[in-house]
C-alpha positions in Angstrom: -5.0 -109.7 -11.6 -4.2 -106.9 -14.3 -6.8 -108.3 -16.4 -9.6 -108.4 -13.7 -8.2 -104.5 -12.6 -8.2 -103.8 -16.4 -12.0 -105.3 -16.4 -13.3 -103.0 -13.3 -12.1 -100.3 -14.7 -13.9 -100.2 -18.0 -17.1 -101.4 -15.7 -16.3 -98.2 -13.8 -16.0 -96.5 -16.9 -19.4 -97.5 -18.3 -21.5 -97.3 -15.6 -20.5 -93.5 -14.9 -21.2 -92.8 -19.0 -24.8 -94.5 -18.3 -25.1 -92.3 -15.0 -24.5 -89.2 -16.9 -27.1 -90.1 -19.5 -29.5 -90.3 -16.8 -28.6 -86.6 -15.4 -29.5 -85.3 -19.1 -32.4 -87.6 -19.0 -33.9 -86.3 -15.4 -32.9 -82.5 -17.0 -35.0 -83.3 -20.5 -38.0 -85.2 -18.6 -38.6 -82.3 -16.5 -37.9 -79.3 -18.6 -39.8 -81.2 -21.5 -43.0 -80.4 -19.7 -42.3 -76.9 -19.8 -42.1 -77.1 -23.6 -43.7 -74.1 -25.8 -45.1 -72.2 -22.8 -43.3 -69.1 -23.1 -41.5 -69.3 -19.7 -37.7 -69.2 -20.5 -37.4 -68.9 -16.5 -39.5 -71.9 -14.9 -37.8 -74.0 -18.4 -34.4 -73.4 -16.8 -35.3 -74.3 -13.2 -37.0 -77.2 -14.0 -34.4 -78.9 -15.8 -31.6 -77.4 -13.1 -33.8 -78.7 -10.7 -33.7 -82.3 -11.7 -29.8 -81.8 -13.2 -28.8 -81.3 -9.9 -30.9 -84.4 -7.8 -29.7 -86.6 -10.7 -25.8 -85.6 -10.0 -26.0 -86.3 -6.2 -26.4 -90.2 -7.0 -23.7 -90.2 -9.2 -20.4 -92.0 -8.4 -17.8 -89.1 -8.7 -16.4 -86.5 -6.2 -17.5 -83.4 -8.8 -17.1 -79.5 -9.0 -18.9 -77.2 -11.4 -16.7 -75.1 -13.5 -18.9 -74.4 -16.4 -22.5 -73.9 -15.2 -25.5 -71.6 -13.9 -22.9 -68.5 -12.8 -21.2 -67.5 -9.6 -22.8 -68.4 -6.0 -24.5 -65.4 -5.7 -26.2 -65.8 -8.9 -27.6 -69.0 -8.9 -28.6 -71.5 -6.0 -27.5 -74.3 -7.8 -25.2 -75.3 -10.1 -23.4 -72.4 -9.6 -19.5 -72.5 -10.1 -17.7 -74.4 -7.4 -20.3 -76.1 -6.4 -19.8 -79.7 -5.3 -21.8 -82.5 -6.6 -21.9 -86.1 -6.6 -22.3 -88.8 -4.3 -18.0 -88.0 -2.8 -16.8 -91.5 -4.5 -13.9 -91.2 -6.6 -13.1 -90.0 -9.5 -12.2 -86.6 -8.8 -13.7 -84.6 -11.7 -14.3 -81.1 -13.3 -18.1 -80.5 -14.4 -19.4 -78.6 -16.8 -23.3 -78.6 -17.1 -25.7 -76.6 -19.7 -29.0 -78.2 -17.9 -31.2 -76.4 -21.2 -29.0 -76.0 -24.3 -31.5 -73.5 -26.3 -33.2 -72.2 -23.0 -35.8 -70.4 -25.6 -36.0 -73.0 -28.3 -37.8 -74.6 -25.6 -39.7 -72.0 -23.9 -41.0 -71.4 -27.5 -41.2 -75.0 -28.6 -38.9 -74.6 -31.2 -36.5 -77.8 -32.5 -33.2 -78.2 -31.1 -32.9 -77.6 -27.0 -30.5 -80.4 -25.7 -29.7 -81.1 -21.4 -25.5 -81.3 -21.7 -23.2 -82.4 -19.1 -19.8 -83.4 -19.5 -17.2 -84.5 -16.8 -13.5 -84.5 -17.4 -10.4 -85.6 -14.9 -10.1 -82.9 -11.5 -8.1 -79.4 -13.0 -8.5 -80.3 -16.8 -11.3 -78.1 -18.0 -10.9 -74.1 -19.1 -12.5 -72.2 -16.8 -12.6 -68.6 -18.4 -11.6 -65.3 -16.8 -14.1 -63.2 -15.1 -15.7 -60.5 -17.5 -15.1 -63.2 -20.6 -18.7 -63.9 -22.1 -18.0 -64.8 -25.8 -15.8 -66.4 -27.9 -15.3 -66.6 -31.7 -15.2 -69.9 -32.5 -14.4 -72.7 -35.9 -15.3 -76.5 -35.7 -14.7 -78.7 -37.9 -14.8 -82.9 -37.9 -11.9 -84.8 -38.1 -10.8 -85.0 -41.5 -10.5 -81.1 -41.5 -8.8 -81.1 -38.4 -5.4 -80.1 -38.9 -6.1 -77.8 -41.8 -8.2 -74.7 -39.7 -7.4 -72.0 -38.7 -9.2 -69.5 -36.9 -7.1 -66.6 -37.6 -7.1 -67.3 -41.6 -9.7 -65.6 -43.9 -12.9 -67.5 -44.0 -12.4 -68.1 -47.8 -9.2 -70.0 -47.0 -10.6 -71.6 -44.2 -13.1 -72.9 -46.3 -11.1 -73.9 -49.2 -8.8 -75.9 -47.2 -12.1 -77.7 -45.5 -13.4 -78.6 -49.4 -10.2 -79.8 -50.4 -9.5 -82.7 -47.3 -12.9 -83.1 -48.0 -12.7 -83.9 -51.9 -15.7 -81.3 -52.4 -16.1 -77.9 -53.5 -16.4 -74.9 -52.2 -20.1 -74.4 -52.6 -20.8 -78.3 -51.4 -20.2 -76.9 -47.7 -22.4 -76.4 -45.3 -21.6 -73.5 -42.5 -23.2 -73.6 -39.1 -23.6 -70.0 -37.6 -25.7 -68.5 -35.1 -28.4 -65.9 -36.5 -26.7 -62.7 -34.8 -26.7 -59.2 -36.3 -22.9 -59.4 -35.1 -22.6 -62.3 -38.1 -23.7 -59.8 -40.8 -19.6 -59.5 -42.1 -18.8 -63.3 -41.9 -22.1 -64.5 -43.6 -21.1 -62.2 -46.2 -17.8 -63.5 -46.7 -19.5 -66.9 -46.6 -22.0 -66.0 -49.4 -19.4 -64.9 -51.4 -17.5 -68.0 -51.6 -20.4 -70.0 -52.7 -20.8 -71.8 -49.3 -23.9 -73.1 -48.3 -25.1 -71.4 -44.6 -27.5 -73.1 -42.1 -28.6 -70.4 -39.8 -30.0 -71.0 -36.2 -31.4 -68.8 -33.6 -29.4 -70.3 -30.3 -27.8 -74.1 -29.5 -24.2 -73.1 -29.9 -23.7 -76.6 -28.3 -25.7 -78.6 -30.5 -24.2 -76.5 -33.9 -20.8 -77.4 -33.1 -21.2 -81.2 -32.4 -23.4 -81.1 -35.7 -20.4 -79.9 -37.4 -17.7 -82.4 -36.1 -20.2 -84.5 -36.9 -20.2 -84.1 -40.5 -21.1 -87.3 -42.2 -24.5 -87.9 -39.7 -25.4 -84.4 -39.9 -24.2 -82.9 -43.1 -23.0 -79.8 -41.4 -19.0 -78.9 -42.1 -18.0 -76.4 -40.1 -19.4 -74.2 -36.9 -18.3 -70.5 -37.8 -19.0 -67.3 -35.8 -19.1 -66.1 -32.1 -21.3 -68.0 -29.3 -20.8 -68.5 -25.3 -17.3 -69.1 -24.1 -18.9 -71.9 -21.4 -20.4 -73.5 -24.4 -17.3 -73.8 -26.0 -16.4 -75.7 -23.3 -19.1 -77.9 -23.2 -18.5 -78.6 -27.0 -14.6 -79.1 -26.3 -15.7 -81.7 -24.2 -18.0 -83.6 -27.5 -15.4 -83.1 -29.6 -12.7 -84.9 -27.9 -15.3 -87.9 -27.4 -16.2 -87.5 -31.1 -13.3 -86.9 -32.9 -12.1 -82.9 -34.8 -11.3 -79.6 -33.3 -12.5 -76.3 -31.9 -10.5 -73.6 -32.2 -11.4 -70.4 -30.1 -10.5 -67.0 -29.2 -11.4 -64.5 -26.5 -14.2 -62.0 -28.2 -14.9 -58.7 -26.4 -18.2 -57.5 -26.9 -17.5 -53.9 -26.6 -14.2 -51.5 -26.0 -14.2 -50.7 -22.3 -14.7 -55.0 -22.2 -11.4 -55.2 -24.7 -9.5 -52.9 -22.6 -10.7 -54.3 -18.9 -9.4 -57.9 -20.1 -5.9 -56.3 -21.3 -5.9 -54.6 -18.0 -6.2 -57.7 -16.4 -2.9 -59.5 -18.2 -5.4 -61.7 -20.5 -4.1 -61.8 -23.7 -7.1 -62.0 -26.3 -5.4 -62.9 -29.6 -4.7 -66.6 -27.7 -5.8 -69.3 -29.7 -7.3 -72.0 -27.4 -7.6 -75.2 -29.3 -9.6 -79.0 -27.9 -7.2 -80.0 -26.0 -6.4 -76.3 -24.2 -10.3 -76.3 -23.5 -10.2 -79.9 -22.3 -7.0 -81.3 -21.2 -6.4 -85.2 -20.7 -7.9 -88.0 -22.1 -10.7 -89.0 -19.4 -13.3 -87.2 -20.6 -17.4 -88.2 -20.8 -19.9 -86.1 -22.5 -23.8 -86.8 -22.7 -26.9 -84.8 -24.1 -30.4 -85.7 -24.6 -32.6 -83.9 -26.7 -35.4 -82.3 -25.5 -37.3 -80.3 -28.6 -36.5 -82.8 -31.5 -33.7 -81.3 -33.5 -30.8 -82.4 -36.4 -28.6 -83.6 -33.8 -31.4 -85.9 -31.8 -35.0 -86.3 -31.5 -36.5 -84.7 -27.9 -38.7 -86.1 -25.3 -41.9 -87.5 -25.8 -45.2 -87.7 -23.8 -47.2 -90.4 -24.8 -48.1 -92.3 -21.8 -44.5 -93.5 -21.3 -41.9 -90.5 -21.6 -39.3 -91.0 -23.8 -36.2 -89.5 -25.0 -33.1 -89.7 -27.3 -29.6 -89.4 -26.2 -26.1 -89.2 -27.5 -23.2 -90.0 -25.1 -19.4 -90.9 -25.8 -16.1 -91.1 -24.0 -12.9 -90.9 -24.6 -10.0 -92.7 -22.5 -6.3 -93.1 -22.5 -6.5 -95.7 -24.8 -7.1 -95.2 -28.8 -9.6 -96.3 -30.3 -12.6 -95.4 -32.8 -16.2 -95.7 -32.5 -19.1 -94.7 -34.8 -23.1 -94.9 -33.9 -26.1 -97.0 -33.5 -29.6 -96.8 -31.8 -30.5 -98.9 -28.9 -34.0 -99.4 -27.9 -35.8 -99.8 -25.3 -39.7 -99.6 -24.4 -39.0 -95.9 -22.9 -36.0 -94.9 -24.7 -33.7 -94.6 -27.9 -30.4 -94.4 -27.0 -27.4 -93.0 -29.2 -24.4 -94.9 -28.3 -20.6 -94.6 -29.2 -19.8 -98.7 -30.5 -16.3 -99.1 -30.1 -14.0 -101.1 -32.6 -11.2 -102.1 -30.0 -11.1 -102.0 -26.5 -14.8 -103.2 -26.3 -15.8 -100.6 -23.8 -19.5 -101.2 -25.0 
Protein backbone atom coordinates (compact mmCIF):
# COMPACT_ATOMS: atom_id res chain seq x y z
CA UNK A 1 0.00 0.00 0.00
CA UNK A 2 2.96 2.65 0.73
CA UNK A 3 4.49 1.64 -2.40
CA UNK A 4 1.38 2.03 -4.66
CA UNK A 5 0.76 5.64 -2.41
CA UNK A 6 4.49 6.24 -3.04
CA UNK A 7 3.76 5.45 -6.90
CA UNK A 8 0.64 7.95 -7.30
CA UNK A 9 2.37 10.46 -5.95
CA UNK A 10 5.27 10.70 -8.26
CA UNK A 11 2.40 10.16 -11.18
CA UNK A 12 0.90 13.20 -9.54
CA UNK A 13 3.99 14.76 -9.54
CA UNK A 14 4.80 14.25 -13.27
CA UNK A 15 1.73 14.93 -14.73
CA UNK A 16 1.46 18.45 -13.03
CA UNK A 17 5.43 19.18 -14.41
CA UNK A 18 3.97 18.14 -18.02
CA UNK A 19 0.82 20.40 -17.38
CA UNK A 20 2.99 23.34 -16.59
CA UNK A 21 5.01 22.84 -19.76
CA UNK A 22 1.95 23.12 -21.64
CA UNK A 23 0.92 26.59 -19.96
CA UNK A 24 4.46 28.01 -21.22
CA UNK A 25 3.75 26.14 -24.39
CA UNK A 26 -0.01 27.81 -24.99
CA UNK A 27 1.91 31.33 -23.70
CA UNK A 28 4.99 30.86 -26.54
CA UNK A 29 2.45 29.49 -29.43
CA UNK A 30 0.42 32.47 -29.13
CA UNK A 31 2.78 35.25 -28.36
CA UNK A 32 5.20 33.66 -31.08
CA UNK A 33 2.96 34.99 -33.68
CA UNK A 34 3.39 38.33 -32.45
CA UNK A 35 7.14 38.03 -32.96
CA UNK A 36 9.17 41.23 -34.44
CA UNK A 37 6.00 43.36 -35.01
CA UNK A 38 6.82 46.11 -32.78
CA UNK A 39 3.78 45.77 -30.49
CA UNK A 40 5.25 45.21 -26.86
CA UNK A 41 1.41 45.54 -25.83
CA UNK A 42 -0.68 42.96 -28.07
CA UNK A 43 2.86 40.46 -27.41
CA UNK A 44 1.97 40.57 -23.74
CA UNK A 45 -1.77 39.95 -24.08
CA UNK A 46 -1.47 37.31 -26.33
CA UNK A 47 0.65 35.21 -24.39
CA UNK A 48 -1.37 36.25 -20.93
CA UNK A 49 -4.20 35.38 -22.87
CA UNK A 50 -3.40 31.76 -23.53
CA UNK A 51 -1.21 31.63 -19.95
CA UNK A 52 -4.23 32.00 -18.25
CA UNK A 53 -6.82 29.36 -20.40
CA UNK A 54 -3.89 26.92 -20.18
CA UNK A 55 -3.87 27.28 -16.08
CA UNK A 56 -7.70 26.71 -15.74
CA UNK A 57 -7.20 22.87 -16.85
CA UNK A 58 -4.49 22.38 -14.59
CA UNK A 59 -4.82 20.11 -11.57
CA UNK A 60 -4.00 22.53 -8.64
CA UNK A 61 -5.98 24.94 -6.39
CA UNK A 62 -3.55 28.09 -7.46
CA UNK A 63 -3.03 31.85 -6.44
CA UNK A 64 -0.86 34.39 -8.27
CA UNK A 65 1.66 36.02 -6.17
CA UNK A 66 4.18 37.04 -8.72
CA UNK A 67 2.37 38.19 -11.95
CA UNK A 68 0.70 40.92 -14.23
CA UNK A 69 0.29 43.63 -11.05
CA UNK A 70 -2.55 44.36 -8.71
CA UNK A 71 -6.40 43.78 -9.68
CA UNK A 72 -6.79 47.08 -10.84
CA UNK A 73 -3.97 46.91 -13.11
CA UNK A 74 -4.44 43.96 -14.98
CA UNK A 75 -7.61 41.73 -15.84
CA UNK A 76 -5.81 38.77 -15.56
CA UNK A 77 -3.15 37.34 -13.86
CA UNK A 78 -3.21 39.94 -11.59
CA UNK A 79 -1.97 39.13 -7.88
CA UNK A 80 -4.46 37.07 -5.93
CA UNK A 81 -5.96 35.86 -8.63
CA UNK A 82 -7.16 32.17 -8.48
CA UNK A 83 -6.34 29.80 -11.12
CA UNK A 84 -6.63 26.20 -11.77
CA UNK A 85 -9.05 23.69 -12.18
CA UNK A 86 -9.70 23.76 -7.64
CA UNK A 87 -7.99 20.12 -7.30
CA UNK A 88 -5.47 19.86 -4.79
CA UNK A 89 -2.37 20.86 -4.37
CA UNK A 90 -2.72 24.10 -2.85
CA UNK A 91 -0.02 26.24 -4.46
CA UNK A 92 1.58 29.71 -4.84
CA UNK A 93 2.06 30.92 -8.60
CA UNK A 94 4.33 32.99 -9.93
CA UNK A 95 3.85 33.59 -13.82
CA UNK A 96 6.16 35.95 -16.27
CA UNK A 97 3.74 34.95 -19.38
CA UNK A 98 6.67 37.00 -21.83
CA UNK A 99 10.15 36.98 -20.21
CA UNK A 100 11.79 39.75 -22.65
CA UNK A 101 8.30 41.42 -23.50
CA UNK A 102 10.48 43.54 -26.19
CA UNK A 103 12.97 41.01 -27.23
CA UNK A 104 9.97 39.71 -28.84
CA UNK A 105 8.07 42.67 -29.94
CA UNK A 106 11.41 43.40 -31.72
CA UNK A 107 12.32 39.89 -32.72
CA UNK A 108 15.28 39.81 -30.82
CA UNK A 109 16.80 36.21 -29.28
CA UNK A 110 15.98 35.32 -25.84
CA UNK A 111 12.05 35.96 -24.71
CA UNK A 112 10.99 32.84 -22.63
CA UNK A 113 6.93 32.09 -21.20
CA UNK A 114 7.87 31.16 -17.24
CA UNK A 115 5.66 29.81 -14.65
CA UNK A 116 6.58 28.22 -11.65
CA UNK A 117 4.37 26.77 -8.76
CA UNK A 118 5.60 26.18 -5.31
CA UNK A 119 3.60 24.62 -1.95
CA UNK A 120 0.50 27.35 -0.68
CA UNK A 121 2.44 30.36 1.53
CA UNK A 122 6.05 29.50 0.34
CA UNK A 123 6.85 32.15 -2.26
CA UNK A 124 8.27 35.92 -1.43
CA UNK A 125 5.80 38.14 -2.21
CA UNK A 126 7.58 41.71 -2.10
CA UNK A 127 6.33 44.74 -0.25
CA UNK A 128 4.35 47.34 -2.09
CA UNK A 129 6.50 50.15 -3.60
CA UNK A 130 9.52 47.38 -4.07
CA UNK A 131 10.33 47.22 -7.94
CA UNK A 132 14.07 46.12 -8.01
CA UNK A 133 16.48 44.16 -6.56
CA UNK A 134 20.28 43.77 -6.79
CA UNK A 135 20.91 40.51 -7.28
CA UNK A 136 24.22 37.54 -7.56
CA UNK A 137 23.67 33.90 -9.01
CA UNK A 138 25.83 31.64 -9.18
CA UNK A 139 25.62 27.46 -9.96
CA UNK A 140 26.19 25.09 -7.46
CA UNK A 141 29.72 24.71 -7.05
CA UNK A 142 29.96 28.46 -6.16
CA UNK A 143 27.19 28.27 -3.98
CA UNK A 144 28.38 28.70 -0.59
CA UNK A 145 31.23 31.00 -1.41
CA UNK A 146 28.92 34.44 -2.63
CA UNK A 147 28.29 37.01 -1.19
CA UNK A 148 26.26 39.80 -2.20
CA UNK A 149 27.47 42.33 0.16
CA UNK A 150 31.44 41.55 -0.68
CA UNK A 151 33.31 43.54 -3.34
CA UNK A 152 32.75 42.23 -6.82
CA UNK A 153 36.49 41.41 -7.02
CA UNK A 154 36.15 39.11 -4.11
CA UNK A 155 33.15 37.84 -5.22
CA UNK A 156 34.70 36.83 -8.22
CA UNK A 157 37.81 35.54 -6.96
CA UNK A 158 36.16 33.17 -4.76
CA UNK A 159 33.87 32.03 -7.88
CA UNK A 160 37.40 31.24 -9.98
CA UNK A 161 38.83 29.45 -7.24
CA UNK A 162 35.75 26.63 -6.42
CA UNK A 163 35.87 26.71 -10.01
CA UNK A 164 39.68 25.80 -10.65
CA UNK A 165 39.80 28.86 -13.22
CA UNK A 166 40.96 32.29 -13.20
CA UNK A 167 39.77 35.31 -12.79
CA UNK A 168 39.62 36.43 -16.46
CA UNK A 169 38.05 32.75 -17.45
CA UNK A 170 34.63 34.08 -15.98
CA UNK A 171 31.86 34.96 -17.62
CA UNK A 172 29.44 37.78 -15.90
CA UNK A 173 25.84 37.98 -16.93
CA UNK A 174 24.45 41.68 -16.46
CA UNK A 175 21.68 43.59 -17.80
CA UNK A 176 22.72 46.56 -20.19
CA UNK A 177 21.50 49.44 -17.73
CA UNK A 178 23.19 52.88 -17.48
CA UNK A 179 22.70 52.08 -13.66
CA UNK A 180 25.49 49.14 -14.32
CA UNK A 181 28.12 51.64 -15.51
CA UNK A 182 30.16 51.22 -11.69
CA UNK A 183 29.89 47.42 -11.44
CA UNK A 184 30.88 46.67 -15.16
CA UNK A 185 33.76 48.79 -14.25
CA UNK A 186 34.77 46.88 -11.37
CA UNK A 187 34.16 43.82 -13.54
CA UNK A 188 36.49 45.04 -16.35
CA UNK A 189 39.01 45.73 -14.03
CA UNK A 190 39.38 42.34 -12.69
CA UNK A 191 39.80 40.77 -16.05
CA UNK A 192 36.34 39.13 -16.09
CA UNK A 193 34.73 38.45 -19.14
CA UNK A 194 30.97 40.43 -19.35
CA UNK A 195 28.05 39.20 -21.54
CA UNK A 196 25.73 42.04 -21.69
CA UNK A 197 21.93 41.77 -22.50
CA UNK A 198 19.26 44.25 -23.04
CA UNK A 199 16.20 42.48 -20.82
CA UNK A 200 15.58 38.55 -19.70
CA UNK A 201 16.65 38.87 -16.11
CA UNK A 202 14.97 35.36 -15.94
CA UNK A 203 16.71 33.69 -18.56
CA UNK A 204 20.34 35.47 -17.33
CA UNK A 205 20.17 34.06 -14.04
CA UNK A 206 19.20 30.35 -14.96
CA UNK A 207 22.04 30.69 -17.62
CA UNK A 208 24.36 31.42 -14.80
CA UNK A 209 23.31 28.55 -12.38
CA UNK A 210 23.61 26.80 -15.25
CA UNK A 211 27.18 27.09 -15.84
CA UNK A 212 28.49 24.13 -17.53
CA UNK A 213 25.39 24.17 -20.50
CA UNK A 214 25.61 27.74 -20.87
CA UNK A 215 29.06 28.96 -20.05
CA UNK A 216 27.76 31.82 -18.04
CA UNK A 217 29.24 32.05 -14.15
CA UNK A 218 27.53 34.37 -12.45
CA UNK A 219 24.31 36.91 -12.92
CA UNK A 220 25.56 40.33 -11.37
CA UNK A 221 23.65 43.59 -11.19
CA UNK A 222 20.03 44.94 -10.47
CA UNK A 223 16.81 43.47 -12.34
CA UNK A 224 12.92 42.95 -11.21
CA UNK A 225 12.32 41.77 -7.74
CA UNK A 226 9.20 39.34 -9.21
CA UNK A 227 11.83 37.95 -11.47
CA UNK A 228 13.96 37.12 -8.80
CA UNK A 229 11.35 35.15 -7.72
CA UNK A 230 10.63 33.46 -10.70
CA UNK A 231 14.48 32.61 -10.91
CA UNK A 232 14.45 31.43 -7.13
CA UNK A 233 12.05 29.15 -8.23
CA UNK A 234 14.83 27.59 -11.29
CA UNK A 235 17.30 27.62 -9.03
CA UNK A 236 16.09 25.40 -6.41
CA UNK A 237 14.91 22.91 -9.33
CA UNK A 238 18.42 23.36 -10.80
CA UNK A 239 20.79 23.42 -8.25
CA UNK A 240 23.03 27.09 -6.80
CA UNK A 241 21.88 30.22 -5.18
CA UNK A 242 20.47 33.74 -5.64
CA UNK A 243 21.18 36.12 -3.32
CA UNK A 244 19.18 39.47 -3.23
CA UNK A 245 18.57 42.69 -1.75
CA UNK A 246 15.89 45.37 -1.69
CA UNK A 247 17.21 48.23 -4.28
CA UNK A 248 15.51 51.61 -4.13
CA UNK A 249 15.53 53.32 -7.27
CA UNK A 250 15.57 56.78 -5.94
CA UNK A 251 15.63 58.67 -2.30
CA UNK A 252 12.07 59.47 -1.53
CA UNK A 253 11.59 55.35 -2.68
CA UNK A 254 14.68 54.57 0.13
CA UNK A 255 13.03 56.56 2.71
CA UNK A 256 9.12 55.45 1.91
CA UNK A 257 10.29 51.66 2.49
CA UNK A 258 12.22 52.58 5.88
CA UNK A 259 9.06 54.33 6.73
CA UNK A 260 7.27 51.36 6.26
CA UNK A 261 9.51 49.04 8.86
CA UNK A 262 11.18 47.21 5.61
CA UNK A 263 14.60 46.83 6.34
CA UNK A 264 16.63 47.12 2.87
CA UNK A 265 20.06 45.82 3.83
CA UNK A 266 18.14 42.12 4.28
CA UNK A 267 19.85 39.59 2.38
CA UNK A 268 17.18 37.28 0.91
CA UNK A 269 18.76 34.10 -0.24
CA UNK A 270 16.93 30.72 -2.48
CA UNK A 271 15.35 29.36 0.00
CA UNK A 272 13.97 32.94 1.68
CA UNK A 273 12.58 33.63 -1.96
CA UNK A 274 11.25 30.01 -2.27
CA UNK A 275 10.59 28.14 0.83
CA UNK A 276 10.02 24.20 0.91
CA UNK A 277 11.01 21.72 -1.26
CA UNK A 278 7.78 21.24 -3.64
CA UNK A 279 8.66 23.38 -6.09
CA UNK A 280 8.06 23.13 -10.24
CA UNK A 281 9.40 25.50 -12.64
CA UNK A 282 8.92 25.43 -16.61
CA UNK A 283 9.88 27.98 -19.56
CA UNK A 284 9.66 27.58 -23.15
CA UNK A 285 11.49 29.74 -25.43
CA UNK A 286 9.89 31.71 -27.62
CA UNK A 287 12.65 33.98 -29.77
CA UNK A 288 15.57 31.35 -29.91
CA UNK A 289 18.04 32.30 -27.28
CA UNK A 290 21.35 30.62 -25.16
CA UNK A 291 19.18 29.13 -22.78
CA UNK A 292 16.59 27.42 -25.51
CA UNK A 293 15.65 27.65 -28.92
CA UNK A 294 11.96 29.54 -29.58
CA UNK A 295 8.87 28.61 -31.41
CA UNK A 296 8.76 27.67 -34.87
CA UNK A 297 6.20 28.11 -37.67
CA UNK A 298 6.70 25.72 -40.22
CA UNK A 299 3.49 24.10 -40.87
CA UNK A 300 3.57 22.27 -37.48
CA UNK A 301 4.51 24.83 -34.53
CA UNK A 302 7.05 23.82 -32.49
CA UNK A 303 8.90 24.82 -29.45
CA UNK A 304 11.70 24.05 -26.87
CA UNK A 305 11.18 23.75 -23.29
CA UNK A 306 13.05 23.38 -20.09
CA UNK A 307 11.16 22.18 -16.95
CA UNK A 308 12.46 20.62 -13.48
CA UNK A 309 11.31 19.89 -10.03
CA UNK A 310 12.46 19.60 -6.97
CA UNK A 311 10.82 17.38 -4.10
CA UNK A 312 11.45 16.37 -0.57
CA UNK A 313 13.55 13.79 -1.57
CA UNK A 314 17.39 14.33 -2.84
CA UNK A 315 18.34 13.58 -5.70
CA UNK A 316 20.35 14.93 -8.88
CA UNK A 317 19.42 15.23 -12.38
CA UNK A 318 21.18 16.64 -15.47
CA UNK A 319 19.59 17.11 -19.19
CA UNK A 320 18.61 15.56 -22.43
CA UNK A 321 16.37 16.34 -25.45
CA UNK A 322 13.19 14.52 -26.14
CA UNK A 323 11.58 14.62 -29.48
CA UNK A 324 8.71 14.55 -30.74
CA UNK A 325 7.16 15.46 -34.34
CA UNK A 326 6.03 19.00 -32.82
CA UNK A 327 8.37 19.41 -30.10
CA UNK A 328 11.94 19.28 -28.37
CA UNK A 329 11.55 18.99 -24.95
CA UNK A 330 14.33 19.81 -22.21
CA UNK A 331 13.90 17.45 -19.52
CA UNK A 332 15.39 17.15 -15.92
CA UNK A 333 16.68 12.89 -15.96
CA UNK A 334 16.84 11.96 -12.57
CA UNK A 335 19.63 9.58 -11.16
CA UNK A 336 17.44 8.19 -8.09
CA UNK A 337 14.00 8.26 -7.38
CA UNK A 338 13.13 7.70 -11.07
CA UNK A 339 10.66 10.57 -11.19
CA UNK A 340 11.17 10.47 -15.16
Amino acid sequence: MVEDRFEQSRTQERNLAMELVRVTEAAALSAGRWMGKGNKEMVDQAAVDAMRRALDGVDMNGVVVIGEGEKDEAPMLYIGERVGNGSPPEVDVAVDPVDGTRLLALGVPGALAVVAIAERGSMYSAPPGVFYMEKIAVGPAAKHVIDINAPVAVNLDRIARVRDAHIDDLTVVILDRPRHQEIIRQIREVGARIRLITDGDVSAAIQAVMEDYTGIDVLMGIGGAPEAVLAAAAIKCVGGEIQCKIWPRTDEEREKLKADGIDIKQVYRVDDLVKGNDVSFAATGITSGELVDGVQSRGTSGAKHLYGKVHPRNFQFSYKVLRTEALEVLVPVLSSNQLW
